[in-house]
Structures are given as C-alpha cells and as structure tokens.
C-alpha angles and dihedrals in degrees: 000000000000123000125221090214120116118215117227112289115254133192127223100211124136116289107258105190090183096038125236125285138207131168115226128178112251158154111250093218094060096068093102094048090049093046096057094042082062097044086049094049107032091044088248123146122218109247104186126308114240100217113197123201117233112291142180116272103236096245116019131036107248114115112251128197124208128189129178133205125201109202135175118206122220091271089049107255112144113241121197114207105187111183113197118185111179087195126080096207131082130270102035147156099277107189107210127186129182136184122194122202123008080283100036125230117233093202102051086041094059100045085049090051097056085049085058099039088039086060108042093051089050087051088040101125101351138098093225136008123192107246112252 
C-alpha cells in the first residue's frame, strides 16, 4: 500500500554545529517583524523570544544588546535565531546567527538568514514595509 502522505522536507546541506552567521544593517525594533516574515515564508513557528537587557561587550566598553528566538519548523527541528548589536542607535549593524536542527543545516540556515536580512533592510528607517 502506498501513503499519500509526504514526510517533512529536509535539506541536505552540510552539518553546521555552530549555525551559520551574517551581519545585516538593521533597526532593533524591527526583530519581531523580521522573525515572522521567516517563519511565514520558511514554514517555521515561533516558539518563545528570549529578550536581554543592555550589557557590557567582554572586552571593550560599548553597550551591547542581545535577543533570541526559539523556533520549530514544520517537521519539528528546533531552530535558534540570536540577534547582537554592540551600538545603541538605529539603524545598526545587528549580527544574527542561526542554526537549524540539533546539527544545523547550513542550507536551511542561509536561506532563513536573507529572509531575515531581507526583512530588516525593507523596515530600515521606516514605520511599515509591504512583505515581498
């Protein structure tokens, strides 16, 4: 008997165990806004956001500001967003890693990470964007 059921889509793409990491330019109020737009458009769910108060940077003295994101994607692998910006102003350079799976998948981790930069650059500076 054969089922017409499809199982979860999986990349192949090459194990990351530290995720993959881009830097993109961005407004610190418009996370939340990025991090929907991926989970819309990656088939991903929004598991909780991890916010961080200001801290100091480890070496030097310049505030920096930290935010994590647990998502699920639609075959159930947990997937960890974390979003550092070591400048108080908007908009800044807002380093964002993600790692996708217990491996990580640096495919799956890339194309996540554009949606997020993608995002982030259309909100840069404005109130609203229309979604691409």
């Amino acid at each position: 008997m054969v089922s017409c059921t499809g199982s979860p889509r999986r990349s192949h793409g090459q194990p990351s165990p530290t995720g993959t990491v881009i830097t993109a330019d961005g407004d610190w109020d418009d996370l939340d806004a990025a991090i929907e737009a991926a989970c819309a458009k990656t088939e991903h769910a929004l598991v909780r956001r991890v916010a961080f108060q200001l801290q100091p940077a480890e070496v030097i003295d310049i505030p920096t500001r930290r935010r994590a994101y647990d998502l699920v994607t639609v075959g159930g692998e947990p997937t960890h967003v974390t979003f550092v910006a070591r400048q108080t102003g908007d908009p800044t350079p807002i380093e964002i890693t993600a790692k996708v799976g217990r491996f990580g998948d640096a495919a799956r981790e890339d194309t996540l990470l554009k949606v997020i930069s993608a995002r982030l650059t259309d909100l840069k500076g404005k109130d609203f964007a229309p979604m691409r």
